[in-house]
BANU-429049 format. One line per 4 residues: number of its first residue (from 1); their letters; for each residue x, y, z of N, C-alpha, C. Coordinates in pm, 1 decimal, always signed. Example, Ala and Ser with C-alpha at 12.3 -4.5 7.8 and 13.67 -1.06 7.14 Angstrom:
1	as	+1319.0,-569.0,+780.0,+1230.0,-450.0,+780.0,+1320.0,-330.0,+780.0 ~ +1285.0,-225.0,+708.0,+1367.0,-106.0,+714.0,+1290.0,+3.0,+787.0
***
This chain:
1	xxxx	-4872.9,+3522.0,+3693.4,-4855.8,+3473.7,+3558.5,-4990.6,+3420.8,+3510.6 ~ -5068.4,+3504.3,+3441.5,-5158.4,+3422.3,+3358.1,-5181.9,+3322.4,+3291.8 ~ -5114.2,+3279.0,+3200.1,-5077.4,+3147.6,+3153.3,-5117.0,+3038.8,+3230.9 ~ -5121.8,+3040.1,+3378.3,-5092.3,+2941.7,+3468.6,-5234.4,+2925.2,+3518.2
5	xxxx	-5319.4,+3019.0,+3477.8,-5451.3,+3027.9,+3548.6,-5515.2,+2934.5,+3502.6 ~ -5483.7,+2847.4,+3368.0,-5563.4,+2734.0,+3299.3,-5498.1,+2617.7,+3360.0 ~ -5578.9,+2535.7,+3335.1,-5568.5,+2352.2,+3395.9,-5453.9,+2299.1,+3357.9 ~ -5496.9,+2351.7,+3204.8,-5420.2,+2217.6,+3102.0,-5245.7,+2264.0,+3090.4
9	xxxx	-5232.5,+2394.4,+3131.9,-5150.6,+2462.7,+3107.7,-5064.9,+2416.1,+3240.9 ~ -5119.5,+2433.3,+3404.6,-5053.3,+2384.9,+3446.6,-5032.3,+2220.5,+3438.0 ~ -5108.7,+2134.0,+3402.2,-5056.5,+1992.2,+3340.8,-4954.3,+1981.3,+3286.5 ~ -4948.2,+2054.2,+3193.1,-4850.3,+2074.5,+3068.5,-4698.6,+2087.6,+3155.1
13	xxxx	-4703.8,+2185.4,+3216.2,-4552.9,+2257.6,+3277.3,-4538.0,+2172.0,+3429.3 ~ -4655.6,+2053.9,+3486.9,-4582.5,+1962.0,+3548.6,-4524.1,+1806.0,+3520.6 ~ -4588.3,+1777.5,+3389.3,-4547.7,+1719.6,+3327.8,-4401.4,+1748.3,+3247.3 ~ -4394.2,+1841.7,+3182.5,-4256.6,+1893.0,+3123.8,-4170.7,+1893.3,+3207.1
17	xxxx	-4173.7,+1895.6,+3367.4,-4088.7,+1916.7,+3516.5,-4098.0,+1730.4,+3526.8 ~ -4104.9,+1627.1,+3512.6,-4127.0,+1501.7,+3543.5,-4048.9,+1461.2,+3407.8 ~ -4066.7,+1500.0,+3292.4,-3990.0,+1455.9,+3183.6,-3868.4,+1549.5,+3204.0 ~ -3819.6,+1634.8,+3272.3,-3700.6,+1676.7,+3255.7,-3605.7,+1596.9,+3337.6
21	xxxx	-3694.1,+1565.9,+3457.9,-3609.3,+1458.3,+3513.0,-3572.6,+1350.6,+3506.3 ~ -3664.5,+1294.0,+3428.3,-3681.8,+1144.6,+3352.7,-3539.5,+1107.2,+3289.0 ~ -3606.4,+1198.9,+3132.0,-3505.2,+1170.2,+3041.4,-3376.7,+1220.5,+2998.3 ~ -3322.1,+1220.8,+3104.2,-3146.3,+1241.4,+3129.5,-3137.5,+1083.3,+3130.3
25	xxxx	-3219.5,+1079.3,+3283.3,-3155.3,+883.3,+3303.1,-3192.5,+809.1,+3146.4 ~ -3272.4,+829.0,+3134.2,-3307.5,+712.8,+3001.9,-3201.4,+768.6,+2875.0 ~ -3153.5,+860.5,+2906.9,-3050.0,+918.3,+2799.1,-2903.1,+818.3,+2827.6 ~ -2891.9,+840.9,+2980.7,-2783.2,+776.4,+2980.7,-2762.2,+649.8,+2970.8
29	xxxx	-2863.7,+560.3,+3025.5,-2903.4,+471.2,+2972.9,-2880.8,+374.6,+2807.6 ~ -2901.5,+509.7,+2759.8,-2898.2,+499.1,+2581.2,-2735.8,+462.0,+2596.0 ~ -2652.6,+576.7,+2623.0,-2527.0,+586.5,+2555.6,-2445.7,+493.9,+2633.5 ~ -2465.9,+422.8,+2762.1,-2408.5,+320.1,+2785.3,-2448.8,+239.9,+2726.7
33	xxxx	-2569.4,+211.3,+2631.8,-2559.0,+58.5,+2553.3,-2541.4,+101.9,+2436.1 ~ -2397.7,+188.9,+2434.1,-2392.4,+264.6,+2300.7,-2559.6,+216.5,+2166.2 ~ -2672.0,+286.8,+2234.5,-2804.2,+323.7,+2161.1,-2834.2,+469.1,+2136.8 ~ -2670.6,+511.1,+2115.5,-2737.9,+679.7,+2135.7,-2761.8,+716.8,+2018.3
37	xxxx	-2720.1,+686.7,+1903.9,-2776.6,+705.9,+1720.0,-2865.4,+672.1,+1702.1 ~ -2980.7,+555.1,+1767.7,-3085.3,+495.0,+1707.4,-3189.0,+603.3,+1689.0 ~ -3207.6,+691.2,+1757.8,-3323.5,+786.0,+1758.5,-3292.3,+904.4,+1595.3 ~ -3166.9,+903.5,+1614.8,-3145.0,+929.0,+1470.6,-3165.3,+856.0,+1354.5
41	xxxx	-3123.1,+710.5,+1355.6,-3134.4,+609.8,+1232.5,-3321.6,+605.0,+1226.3 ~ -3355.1,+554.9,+1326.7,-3550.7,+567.8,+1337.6,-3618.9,+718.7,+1288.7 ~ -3551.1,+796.7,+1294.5,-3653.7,+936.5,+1251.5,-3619.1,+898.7,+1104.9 ~ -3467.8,+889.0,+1035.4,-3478.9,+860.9,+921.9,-3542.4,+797.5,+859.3
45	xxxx	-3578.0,+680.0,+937.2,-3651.6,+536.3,+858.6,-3796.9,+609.9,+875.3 ~ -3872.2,+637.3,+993.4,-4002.1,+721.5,+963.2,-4047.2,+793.5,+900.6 ~ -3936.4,+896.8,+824.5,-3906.3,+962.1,+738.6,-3937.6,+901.7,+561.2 ~ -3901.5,+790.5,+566.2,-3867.0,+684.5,+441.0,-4012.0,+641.0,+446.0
49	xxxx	-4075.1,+562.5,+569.5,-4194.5,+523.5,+586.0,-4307.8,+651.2,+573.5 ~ -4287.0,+731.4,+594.5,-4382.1,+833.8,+516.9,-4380.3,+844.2,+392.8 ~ -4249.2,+842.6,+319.2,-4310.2,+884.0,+170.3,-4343.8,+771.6,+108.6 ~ -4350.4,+611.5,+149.8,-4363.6,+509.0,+109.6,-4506.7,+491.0,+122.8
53	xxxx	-4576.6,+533.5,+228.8,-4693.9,+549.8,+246.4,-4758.0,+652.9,+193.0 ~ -4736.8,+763.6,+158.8,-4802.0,+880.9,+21.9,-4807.6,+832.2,-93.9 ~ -4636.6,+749.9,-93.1,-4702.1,+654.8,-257.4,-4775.7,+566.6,-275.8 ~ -4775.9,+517.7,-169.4,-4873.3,+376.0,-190.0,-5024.4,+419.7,-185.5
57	xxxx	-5024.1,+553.5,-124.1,-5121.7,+593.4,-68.5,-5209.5,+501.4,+25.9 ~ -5136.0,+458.3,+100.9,-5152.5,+406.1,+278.1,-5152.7,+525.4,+374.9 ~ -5177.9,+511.2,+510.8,-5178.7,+591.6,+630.1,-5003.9,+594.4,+643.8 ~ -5004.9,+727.3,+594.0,-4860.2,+777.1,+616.4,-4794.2,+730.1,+764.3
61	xxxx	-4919.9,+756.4,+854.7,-4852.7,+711.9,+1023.8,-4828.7,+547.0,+1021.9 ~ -4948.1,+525.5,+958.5,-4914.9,+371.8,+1014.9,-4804.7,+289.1,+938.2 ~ -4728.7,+325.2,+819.7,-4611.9,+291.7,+731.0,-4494.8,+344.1,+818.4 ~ -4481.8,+470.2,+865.1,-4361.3,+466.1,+935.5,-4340.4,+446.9,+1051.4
65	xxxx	-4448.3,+417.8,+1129.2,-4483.2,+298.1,+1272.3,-4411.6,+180.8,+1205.9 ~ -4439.9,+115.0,+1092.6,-4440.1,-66.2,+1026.5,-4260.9,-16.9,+1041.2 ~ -4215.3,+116.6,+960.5,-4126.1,+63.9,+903.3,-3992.7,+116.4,+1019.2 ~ -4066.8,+166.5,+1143.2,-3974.1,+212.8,+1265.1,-3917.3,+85.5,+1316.6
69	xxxx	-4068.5,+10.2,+1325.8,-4070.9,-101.2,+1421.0,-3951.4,-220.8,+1304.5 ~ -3980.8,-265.2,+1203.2,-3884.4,-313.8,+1130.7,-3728.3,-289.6,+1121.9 ~ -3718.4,-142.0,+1158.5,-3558.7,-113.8,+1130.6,-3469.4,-122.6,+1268.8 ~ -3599.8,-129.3,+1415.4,-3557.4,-134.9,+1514.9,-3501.7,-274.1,+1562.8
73	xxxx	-3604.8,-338.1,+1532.8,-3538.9,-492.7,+1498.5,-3498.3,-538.9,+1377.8 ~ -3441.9,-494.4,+1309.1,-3333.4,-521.4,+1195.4,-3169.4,-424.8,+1326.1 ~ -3176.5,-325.5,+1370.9,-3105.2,-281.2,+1403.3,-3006.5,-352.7,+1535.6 ~ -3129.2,-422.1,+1653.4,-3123.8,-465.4,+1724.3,-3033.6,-632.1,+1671.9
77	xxxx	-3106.5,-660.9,+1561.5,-3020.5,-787.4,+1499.0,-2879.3,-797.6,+1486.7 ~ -2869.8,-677.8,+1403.6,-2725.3,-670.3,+1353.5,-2630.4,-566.5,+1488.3 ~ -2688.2,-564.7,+1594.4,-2612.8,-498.3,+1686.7,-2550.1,-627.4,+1812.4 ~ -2665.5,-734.1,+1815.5,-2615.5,-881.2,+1908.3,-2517.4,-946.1,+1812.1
81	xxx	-2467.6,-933.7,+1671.5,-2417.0,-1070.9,+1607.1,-2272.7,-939.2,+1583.8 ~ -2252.6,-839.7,+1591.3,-2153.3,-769.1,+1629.2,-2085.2,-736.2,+1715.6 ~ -1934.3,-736.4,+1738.2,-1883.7,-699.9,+1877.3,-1888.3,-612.6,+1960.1
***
């Protein structure tokens, strides 16, 4: 296989073999602390924080970093004061 004859390439595909094993556990992880939507609610909000940052004309990355990190702990808030 050619592909394989480069460095970075095999990096790439032993790394991708270390994250396959990884993130199952950290998956399950998620859905026992019923956290399995957040990765959905956060792309949205990054989503929001990008176009907030085109308008403002700020660093699109660094607005939906501000506004990930904000909704994660807004999320985290209203998830301890609930049953």
């Amino acid at each position: 296989m050619e592909i394989f004859k480069y460095a970075f390439m095999q990096r790439a595909f032993l790394v991708g073999i270390l994250l396959a094993a990884v993130i199952p556990c950290i998956g399950m992880v998620m859905v026992c602390r019923r956290l399995s939507m957040i990765g959905d609610a956060l792309s949205h909000t990054s989503l929001a924080g990008v176009a907030a940052g085109l308008i403002l004309g700020l660093n699109p990355v660094l607005t939906a970093a501000a506004a990930c990190v904000i909704a994660a702990i807004g999320i985290e808030a209203i998830r301890r004061k609930l049953p």
